[in-house]
C-alpha positions as CSV (number, residue, x, y, z in Angstrom):
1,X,-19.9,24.1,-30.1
2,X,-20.0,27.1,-28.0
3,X,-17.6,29.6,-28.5
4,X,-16.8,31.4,-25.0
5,X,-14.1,34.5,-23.9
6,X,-12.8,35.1,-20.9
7,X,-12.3,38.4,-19.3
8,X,-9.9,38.4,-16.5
9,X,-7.1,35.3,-16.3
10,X,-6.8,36.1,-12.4
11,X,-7.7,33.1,-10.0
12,X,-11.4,32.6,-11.5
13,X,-10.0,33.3,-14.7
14,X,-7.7,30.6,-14.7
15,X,-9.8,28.1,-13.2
16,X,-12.5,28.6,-15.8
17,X,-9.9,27.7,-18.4
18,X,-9.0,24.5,-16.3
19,X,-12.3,23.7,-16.3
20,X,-13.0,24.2,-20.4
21,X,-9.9,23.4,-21.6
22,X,-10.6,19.8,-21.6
23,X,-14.7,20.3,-23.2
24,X,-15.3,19.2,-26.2
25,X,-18.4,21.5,-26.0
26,X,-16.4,24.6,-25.7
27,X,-14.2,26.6,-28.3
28,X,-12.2,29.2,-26.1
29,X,-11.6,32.0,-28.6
30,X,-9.1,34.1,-26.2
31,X,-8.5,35.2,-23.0
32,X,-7.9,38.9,-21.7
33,X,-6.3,40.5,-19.1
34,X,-4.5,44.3,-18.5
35,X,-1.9,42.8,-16.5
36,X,0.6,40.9,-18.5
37,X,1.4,38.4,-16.3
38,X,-1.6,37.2,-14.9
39,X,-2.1,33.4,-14.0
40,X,-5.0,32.6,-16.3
41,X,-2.5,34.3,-19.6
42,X,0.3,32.0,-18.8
43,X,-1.8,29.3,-18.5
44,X,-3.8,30.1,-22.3
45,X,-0.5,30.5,-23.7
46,X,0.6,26.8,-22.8
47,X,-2.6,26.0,-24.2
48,X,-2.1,27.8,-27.2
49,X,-5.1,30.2,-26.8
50,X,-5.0,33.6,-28.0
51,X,-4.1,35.7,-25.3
52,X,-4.6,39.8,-25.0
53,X,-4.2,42.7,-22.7
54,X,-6.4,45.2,-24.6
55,X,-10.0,44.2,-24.3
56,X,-11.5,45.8,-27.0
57,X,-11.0,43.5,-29.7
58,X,-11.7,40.2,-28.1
59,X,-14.8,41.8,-26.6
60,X,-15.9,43.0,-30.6
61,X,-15.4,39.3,-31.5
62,X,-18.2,38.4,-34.0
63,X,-17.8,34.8,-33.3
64,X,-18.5,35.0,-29.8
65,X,-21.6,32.9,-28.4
66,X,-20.4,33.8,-24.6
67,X,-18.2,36.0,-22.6
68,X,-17.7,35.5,-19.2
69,X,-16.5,38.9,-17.2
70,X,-14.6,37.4,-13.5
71,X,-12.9,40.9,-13.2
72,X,-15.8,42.1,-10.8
73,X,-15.0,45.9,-12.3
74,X,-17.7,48.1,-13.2
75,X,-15.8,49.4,-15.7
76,X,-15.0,46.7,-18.0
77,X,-18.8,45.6,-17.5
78,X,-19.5,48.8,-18.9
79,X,-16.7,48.2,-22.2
80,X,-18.3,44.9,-22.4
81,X,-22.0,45.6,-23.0
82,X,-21.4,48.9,-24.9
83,X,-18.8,46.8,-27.7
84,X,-20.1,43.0,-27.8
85,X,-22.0,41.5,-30.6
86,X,-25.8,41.8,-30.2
87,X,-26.3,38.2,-30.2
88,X,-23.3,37.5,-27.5
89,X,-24.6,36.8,-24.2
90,X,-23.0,38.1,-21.2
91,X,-22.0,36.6,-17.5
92,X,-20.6,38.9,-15.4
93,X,-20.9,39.9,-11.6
94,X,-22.7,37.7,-9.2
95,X,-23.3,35.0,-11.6
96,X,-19.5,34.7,-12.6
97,X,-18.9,34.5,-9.0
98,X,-21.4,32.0,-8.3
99,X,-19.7,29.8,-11.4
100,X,-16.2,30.5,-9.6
101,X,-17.2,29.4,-6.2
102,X,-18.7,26.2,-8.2
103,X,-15.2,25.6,-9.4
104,X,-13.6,26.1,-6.5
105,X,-15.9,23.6,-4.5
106,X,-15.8,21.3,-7.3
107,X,-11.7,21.5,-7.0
108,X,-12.1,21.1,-3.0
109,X,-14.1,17.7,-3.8
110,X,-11.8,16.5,-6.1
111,X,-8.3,17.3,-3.7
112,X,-10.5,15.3,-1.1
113,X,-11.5,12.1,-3.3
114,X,-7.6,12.3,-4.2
115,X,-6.9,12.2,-0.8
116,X,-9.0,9.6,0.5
117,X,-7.8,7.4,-2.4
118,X,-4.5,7.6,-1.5
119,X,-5.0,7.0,2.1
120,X,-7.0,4.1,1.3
121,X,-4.6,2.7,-0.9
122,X,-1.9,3.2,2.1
123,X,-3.5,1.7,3.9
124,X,-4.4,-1.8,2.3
125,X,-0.6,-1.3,1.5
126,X,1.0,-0.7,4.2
127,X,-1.2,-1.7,7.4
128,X,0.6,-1.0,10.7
129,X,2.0,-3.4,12.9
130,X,-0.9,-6.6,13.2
131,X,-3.9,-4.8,11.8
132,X,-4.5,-6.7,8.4
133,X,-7.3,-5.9,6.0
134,X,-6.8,-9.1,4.2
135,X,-9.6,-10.8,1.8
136,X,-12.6,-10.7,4.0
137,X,-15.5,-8.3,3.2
138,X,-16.3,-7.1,6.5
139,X,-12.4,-5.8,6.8
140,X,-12.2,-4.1,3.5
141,X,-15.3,-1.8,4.9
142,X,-13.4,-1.0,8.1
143,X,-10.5,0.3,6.3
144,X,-12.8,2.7,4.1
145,X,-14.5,3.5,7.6
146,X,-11.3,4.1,9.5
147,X,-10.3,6.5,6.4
148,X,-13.2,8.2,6.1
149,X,-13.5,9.0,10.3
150,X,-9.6,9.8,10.5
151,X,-9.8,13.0,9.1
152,X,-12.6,14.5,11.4
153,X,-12.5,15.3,15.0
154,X,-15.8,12.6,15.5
155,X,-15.4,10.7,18.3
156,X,-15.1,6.9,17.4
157,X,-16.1,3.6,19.8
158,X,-14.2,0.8,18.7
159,X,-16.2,-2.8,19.3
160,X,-15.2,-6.2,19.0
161,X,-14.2,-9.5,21.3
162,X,-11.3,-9.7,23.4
163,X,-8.0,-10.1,21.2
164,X,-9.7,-8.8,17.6
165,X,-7.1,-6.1,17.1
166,X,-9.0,-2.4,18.9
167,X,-6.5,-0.8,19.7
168,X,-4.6,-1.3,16.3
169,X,-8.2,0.0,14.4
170,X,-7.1,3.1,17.2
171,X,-3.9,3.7,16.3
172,X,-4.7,3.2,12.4
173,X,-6.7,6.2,13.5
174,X,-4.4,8.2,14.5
175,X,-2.0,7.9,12.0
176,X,-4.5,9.3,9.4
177,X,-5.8,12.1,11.3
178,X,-4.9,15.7,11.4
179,X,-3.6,15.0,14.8
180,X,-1.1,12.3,13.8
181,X,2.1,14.6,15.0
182,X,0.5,14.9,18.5
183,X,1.3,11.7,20.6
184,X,-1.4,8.7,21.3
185,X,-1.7,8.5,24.9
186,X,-3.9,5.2,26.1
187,X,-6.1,4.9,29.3
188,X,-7.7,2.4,31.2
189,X,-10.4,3.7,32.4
190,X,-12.1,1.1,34.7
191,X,-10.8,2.4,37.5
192,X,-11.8,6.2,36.9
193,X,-15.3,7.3,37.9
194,X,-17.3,8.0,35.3
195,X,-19.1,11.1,35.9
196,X,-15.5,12.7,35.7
197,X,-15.0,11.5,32.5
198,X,-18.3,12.6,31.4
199,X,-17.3,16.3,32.7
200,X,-14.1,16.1,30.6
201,X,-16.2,15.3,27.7
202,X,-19.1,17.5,27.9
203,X,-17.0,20.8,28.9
204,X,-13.3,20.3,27.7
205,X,-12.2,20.9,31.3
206,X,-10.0,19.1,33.5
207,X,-8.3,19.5,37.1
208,X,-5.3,17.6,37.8
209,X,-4.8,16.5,41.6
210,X,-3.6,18.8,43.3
211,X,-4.0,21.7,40.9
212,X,-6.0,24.7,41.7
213,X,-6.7,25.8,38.0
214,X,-8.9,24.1,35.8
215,X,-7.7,23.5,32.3
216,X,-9.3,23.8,28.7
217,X,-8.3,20.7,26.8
218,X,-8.7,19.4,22.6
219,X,-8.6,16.1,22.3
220,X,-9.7,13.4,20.0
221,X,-11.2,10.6,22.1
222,X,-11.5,7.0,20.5
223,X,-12.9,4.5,23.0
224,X,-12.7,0.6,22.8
225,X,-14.3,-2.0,24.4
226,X,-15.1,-5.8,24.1
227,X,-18.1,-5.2,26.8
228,X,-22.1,-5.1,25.8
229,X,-22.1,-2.0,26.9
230,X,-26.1,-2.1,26.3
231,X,-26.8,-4.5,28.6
232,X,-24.2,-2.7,31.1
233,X,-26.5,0.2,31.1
234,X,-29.3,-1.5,31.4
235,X,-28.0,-2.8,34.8
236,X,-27.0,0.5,36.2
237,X,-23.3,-0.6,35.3
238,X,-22.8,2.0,32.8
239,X,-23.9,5.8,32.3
240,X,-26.1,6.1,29.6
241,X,-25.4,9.7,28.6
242,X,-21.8,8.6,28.6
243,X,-22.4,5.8,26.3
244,X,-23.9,8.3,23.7
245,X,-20.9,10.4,24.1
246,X,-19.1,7.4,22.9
247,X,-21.4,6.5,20.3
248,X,-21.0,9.3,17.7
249,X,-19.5,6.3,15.2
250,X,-19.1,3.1,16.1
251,X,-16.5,0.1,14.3
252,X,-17.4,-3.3,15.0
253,X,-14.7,-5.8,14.6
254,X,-15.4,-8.9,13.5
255,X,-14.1,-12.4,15.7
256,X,-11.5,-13.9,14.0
257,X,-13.8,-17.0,13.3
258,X,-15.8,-14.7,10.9
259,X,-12.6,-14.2,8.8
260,X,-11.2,-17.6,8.0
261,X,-10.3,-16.7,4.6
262,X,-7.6,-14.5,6.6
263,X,-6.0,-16.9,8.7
264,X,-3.2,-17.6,6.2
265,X,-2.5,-14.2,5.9
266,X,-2.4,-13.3,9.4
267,X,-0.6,-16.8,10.3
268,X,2.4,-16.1,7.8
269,X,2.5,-12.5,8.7
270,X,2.7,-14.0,12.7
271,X,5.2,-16.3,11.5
272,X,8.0,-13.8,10.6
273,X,7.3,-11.9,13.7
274,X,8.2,-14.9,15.7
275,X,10.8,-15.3,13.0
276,X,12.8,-12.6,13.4
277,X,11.9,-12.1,18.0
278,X,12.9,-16.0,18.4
279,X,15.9,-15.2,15.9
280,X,15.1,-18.3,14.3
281,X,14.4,-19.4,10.6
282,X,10.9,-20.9,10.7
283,X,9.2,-19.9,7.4
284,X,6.6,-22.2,6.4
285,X,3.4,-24.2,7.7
286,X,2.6,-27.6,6.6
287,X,-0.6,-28.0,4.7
288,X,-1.9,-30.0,7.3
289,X,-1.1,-27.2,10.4
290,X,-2.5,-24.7,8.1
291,X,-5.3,-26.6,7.9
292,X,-6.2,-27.1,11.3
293,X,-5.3,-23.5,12.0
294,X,-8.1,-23.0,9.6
295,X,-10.6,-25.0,11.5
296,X,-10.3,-23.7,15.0
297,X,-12.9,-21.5,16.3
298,X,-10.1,-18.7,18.3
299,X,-11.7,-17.6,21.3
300,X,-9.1,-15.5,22.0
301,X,-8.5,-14.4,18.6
302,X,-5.2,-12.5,16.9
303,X,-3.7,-12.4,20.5
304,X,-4.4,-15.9,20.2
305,X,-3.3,-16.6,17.1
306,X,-0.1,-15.0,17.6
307,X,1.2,-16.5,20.9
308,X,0.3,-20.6,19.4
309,X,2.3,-19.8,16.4
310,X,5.0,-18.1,18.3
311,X,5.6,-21.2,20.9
312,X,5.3,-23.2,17.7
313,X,8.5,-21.4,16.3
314,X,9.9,-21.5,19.7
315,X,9.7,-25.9,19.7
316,X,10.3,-26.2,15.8
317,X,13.6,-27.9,15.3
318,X,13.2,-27.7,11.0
319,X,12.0,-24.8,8.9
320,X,8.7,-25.4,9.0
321,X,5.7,-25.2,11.4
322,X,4.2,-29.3,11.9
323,X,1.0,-30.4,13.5
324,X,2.8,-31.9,16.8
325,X,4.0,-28.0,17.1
326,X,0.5,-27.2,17.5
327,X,-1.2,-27.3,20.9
328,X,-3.4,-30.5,21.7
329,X,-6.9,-28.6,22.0
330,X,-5.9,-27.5,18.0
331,X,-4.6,-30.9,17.0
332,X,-8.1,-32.5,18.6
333,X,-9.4,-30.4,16.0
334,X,-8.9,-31.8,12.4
335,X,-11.7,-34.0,11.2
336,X,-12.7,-37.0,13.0
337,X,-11.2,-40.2,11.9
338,X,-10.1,-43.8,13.4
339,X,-6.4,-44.0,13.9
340,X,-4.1,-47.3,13.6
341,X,-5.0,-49.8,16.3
342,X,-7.7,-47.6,17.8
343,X,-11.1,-49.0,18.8
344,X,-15.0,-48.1,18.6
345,X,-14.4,-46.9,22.1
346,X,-11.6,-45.1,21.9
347,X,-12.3,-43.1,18.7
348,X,-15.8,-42.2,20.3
349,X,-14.0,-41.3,23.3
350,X,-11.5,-38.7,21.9
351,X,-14.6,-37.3,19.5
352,X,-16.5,-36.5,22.3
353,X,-13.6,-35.0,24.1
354,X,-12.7,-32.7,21.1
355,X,-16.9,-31.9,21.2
356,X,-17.2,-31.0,24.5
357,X,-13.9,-28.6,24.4
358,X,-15.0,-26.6,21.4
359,X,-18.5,-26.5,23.0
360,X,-17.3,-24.8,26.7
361,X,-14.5,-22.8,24.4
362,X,-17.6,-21.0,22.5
363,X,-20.0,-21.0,25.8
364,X,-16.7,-19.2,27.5
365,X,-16.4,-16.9,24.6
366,X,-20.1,-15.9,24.0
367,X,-20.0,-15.0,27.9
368,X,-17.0,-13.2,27.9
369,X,-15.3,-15.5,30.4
370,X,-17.7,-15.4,33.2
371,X,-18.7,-18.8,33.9
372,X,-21.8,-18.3,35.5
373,X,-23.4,-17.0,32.1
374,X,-21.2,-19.6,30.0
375,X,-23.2,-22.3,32.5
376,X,-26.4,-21.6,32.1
377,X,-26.1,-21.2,28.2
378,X,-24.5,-24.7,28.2
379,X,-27.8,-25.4,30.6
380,X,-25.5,-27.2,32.7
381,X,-24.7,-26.5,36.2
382,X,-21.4,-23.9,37.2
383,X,-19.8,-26.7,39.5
384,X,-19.7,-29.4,36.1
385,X,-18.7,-26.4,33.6
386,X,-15.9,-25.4,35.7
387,X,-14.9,-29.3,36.1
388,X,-14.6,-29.3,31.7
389,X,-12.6,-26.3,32.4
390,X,-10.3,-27.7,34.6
391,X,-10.2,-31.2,32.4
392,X,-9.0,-29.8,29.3
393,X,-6.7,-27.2,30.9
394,X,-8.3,-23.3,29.1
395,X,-6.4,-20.5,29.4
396,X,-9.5,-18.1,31.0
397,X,-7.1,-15.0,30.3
398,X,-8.3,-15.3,26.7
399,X,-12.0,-14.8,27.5
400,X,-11.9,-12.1,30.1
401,X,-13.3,-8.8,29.4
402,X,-11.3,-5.4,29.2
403,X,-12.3,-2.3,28.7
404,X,-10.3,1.0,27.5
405,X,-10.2,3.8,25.8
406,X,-7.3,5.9,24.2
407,X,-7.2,9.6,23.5
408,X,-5.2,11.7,21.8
C-alpha cells in the first residue's frame, strides 16, 4: 500500500484524486492547498480525506511513501525537499505534468469511448427512416463504421447495388457528425463534368455561373454509387484521381439477398409504412407470404421490397398480407410441387418457367441492367434475353444504375 500526498488540489490536483480515489494500491494521506476553496479540497472533503491549507505538516508526514507537487511553484518545491521525510520520494515539476497530461488524455479517451457507445446504441435503437441494422453480421459492422467515420471530416464512398439503402447509410452520417445542424444537400452528379468536381475538391474553391468571385467552401463530401467504378476507370469512363478522392473510406452495402435473416424485420417495419400512407389496417403476413418473401432473390432490393408490400396492403381486403397479394414472379417462387389435377407436363412447364425468371432476374442484376452484359453471361444471344424479358414482364427500373453523391 503506497501512501501518497498531494500538493496542490487545482485542476491536476483534483484529477490525481479522481484517479486514486478508487486504487486499492493507494492510501491518500491528505491533500493541501493555500487557497481554501480550491477544486481538488472540495473534492477530498467528500471523500473524507484530510484536507489542509498550511503545507508544513502534511509535507513533515512520517508515513509518507510519495508526495506529488502539481503546484509548478519553485517555492513550495523548495518547502518540500527542505521538510519531507528522508525516505519520501518526491514528483514534482515536469514529471507531475507529464502524469497530469496522462490523466487528462486518459479522461479524453474515456469521454470519447462514452460517446461512441452511446451513439452506437442510438443508433441500433433508433435507426432513421428505412435504414435497419437488424440481425445480420455484415450490418452490425456498418453501424460501428458509420459511428466511428461520423465524427471526422473523412470523406466517405458509399457502395452497394441499386435499392440497398446509400443514401440512408448518408444521412445516418450526417446525423452523427459535428455538422448535423448544417443542412444535407444531395447531387446528382452525372451530368456535371468531372474535372470541376475534382477542382472543388482538391482546392475548396468554387465559382457559381455567373459570378466573378471565387468562393472558399467546407464541406463534408459523402459519395454513393451502385457503379464498378474500377472497371469505369479502366475504360476511360471515370477519373482516376477522382476516384481516390472518393476513396478515403469506403462502406459496402450488402444486397438484400445476403441478409435474409432481415427480411422479417424490414418486411414488418414496410408493413406499417404502408399501414399508416394507405390509411389502412394491414398488420400481419401469413406464414406462407413470409415465407416466400424469404426465398426471393430481390434484385431491386429494399426499394423493392417496399413497393410489393405496399401494393400488397393496397389489394388486401382482411388484416393480413396472403400469398395471392403477392406478385406472380414471387408466388412462382415457393418450392416446387405438383398441384391438384396438374400433369408431368404442366408441373415441368411452370418449373422451368420459375427457373428461367430467377436466372435472367440475377443475369439483369449482376449486369446492372444492361442487357448486353446480362446476355453474354447467360451465354445466350441479346435478341432471346430480351424475348425472357419481355415474357415474364421485369420491371428494368430496378436494375438500372445511378450514381450520386451528397454533400453537406
Amino acid at each position: 500500500m503506497t501512501k501518497v500526498a498531494i500538493v496542490g488540489a487545482g485542476k491536476g490536483g483534483r484529477a490525481l484524486l479522481e484517479m486514486f480515489a478508487g486504487d486499492p494500491t493507494v492510501t491518500i494521506l491528505g491533500v493541501g492547498d493555500v487557497n481554501p476553496w480550491a477544486p481538488g479540497l472540495e473534492l477530498a472533503r467528500r471523500l473524507d480525506i484530510p484536507v489542509v491549507t498550511d503545507l508544513r505538516g502534511l509535507i513533515a508526514d512520517p508515513r509518507l511513501d510519495l508526495i506529488i507537487d502539481v503546484t509548478g511553484s519553485p517555492e513550495v518545491q523548495r518547502t518540500i525537499l527542505e521538510l519531507k521525510p528522508a525516505t519520501t520520494e518526491v514528483m514534482g515539476g515536469a514529471s507531475a505534468r507529464f502524469v497530469w497530461d496522462l490523466l487528462a488524455e486518459r479522461k479524453r479517451s474515456e469521454e470519447l469511448e462514452d460517446r461512441y457507445g452511446l451513439m452506437l446504441r442510438e443508433l441500433q435503437a433508433q435507426a432513421e427512416g428505412d435504414f435497419i441494422i437488424g440481425q445480420n453480421p455484415k450490418m452490425k459492422e456498418l453501424a460501428e463504421l458509420i459511428v466511428k467515420v461520423a465524427a471526422t471530416p473523412t470523406t466517405v464512398l458509399i457502395r452497394g447495388e441499386s435499392g440497398t439503402g446509400k443514401e440512408l447509410v448518408a444521412r445516418a452520417i450526417h446525423r452523427y457528425s459535428n455538422l448535423r445542424d448544417k443542412p444535407l444537400i444531395t447531387v446528382n452528379c452525372t451530368a456535371l463534368a468531372q474535372s470541376r468536381l475534382l477542382r472543388v475538391l482538391q482546392t475548396g474553391e468554387s465559382k457559381p455561373v455567373g459570378d466573378v468571385v471565387t468562393r472558399k467552401v467546407r464541406v463534408r463530401v459523402i459519395a454513393a454509387t451502385n457503379r464498378a467504378l474500377e472497371k469505369a476507370i479502366a475504360t476511360g469512363e471515370f477519373r482516376e484521381d477522382l476516384f481516390y478522392r472518393f476513396n478515403a473510406f469506403t462502406i459496402m452495402l450488402p444486397p438484400l439477398r445476403e441478409r435474409v435473416e432481415d427480411i422479417p424485420i424490414l418486411a414488418h417495419h414496410f408493413l406499417r409504412k404502408a399501414e399508416a400512407k394507405v390509411n389502412k389496417k394491414v398488420d400481419r403476413f401469413t406464414p406462407e407470404s413470409l415465407d416466400l418473401l424469404k426465398r426471393y432473390p430481390w434484385p431491386g432490393n429494399l426499394r423493392e421490397l417496399e413497393n410489393i408490400i405496399e401494393r400488397a396492403v393496397v389489394l388486401a381486403t382482411g388484416r393480413q398480407v396472403e400469398v395471392p397479394l403477392l406478385p406472380l414472379h414471387l408466388q412462382e417462387n415457393a418450392p416446387a410441387s405438383l398441384q391438384s389435377g396438374e400433369g408431368f407436363l404442366e408441373a415441368k412447364g411452370r418449373a422451368v418457367a420459375r427457373f428461367e425468371r430467377d436466372a435472367i432476374t440475377r443475369f439483369l442484376g449482376e449486369a446492372r441492367g444492361n442487357v448486353s452484359a446480362a446476355a453474354k453471361r447467360a451465354g445466350i444471344t441479346r435478341r432471346n434475353f430480351h424475348r425472357l424479358i419481355v415474357k415474364y414482364g421485369l420491371d428494368m427500373q430496378s436494375f438500372r444504375s445511378e450514381t450520386h453523391k451528397s454533400h453537406k
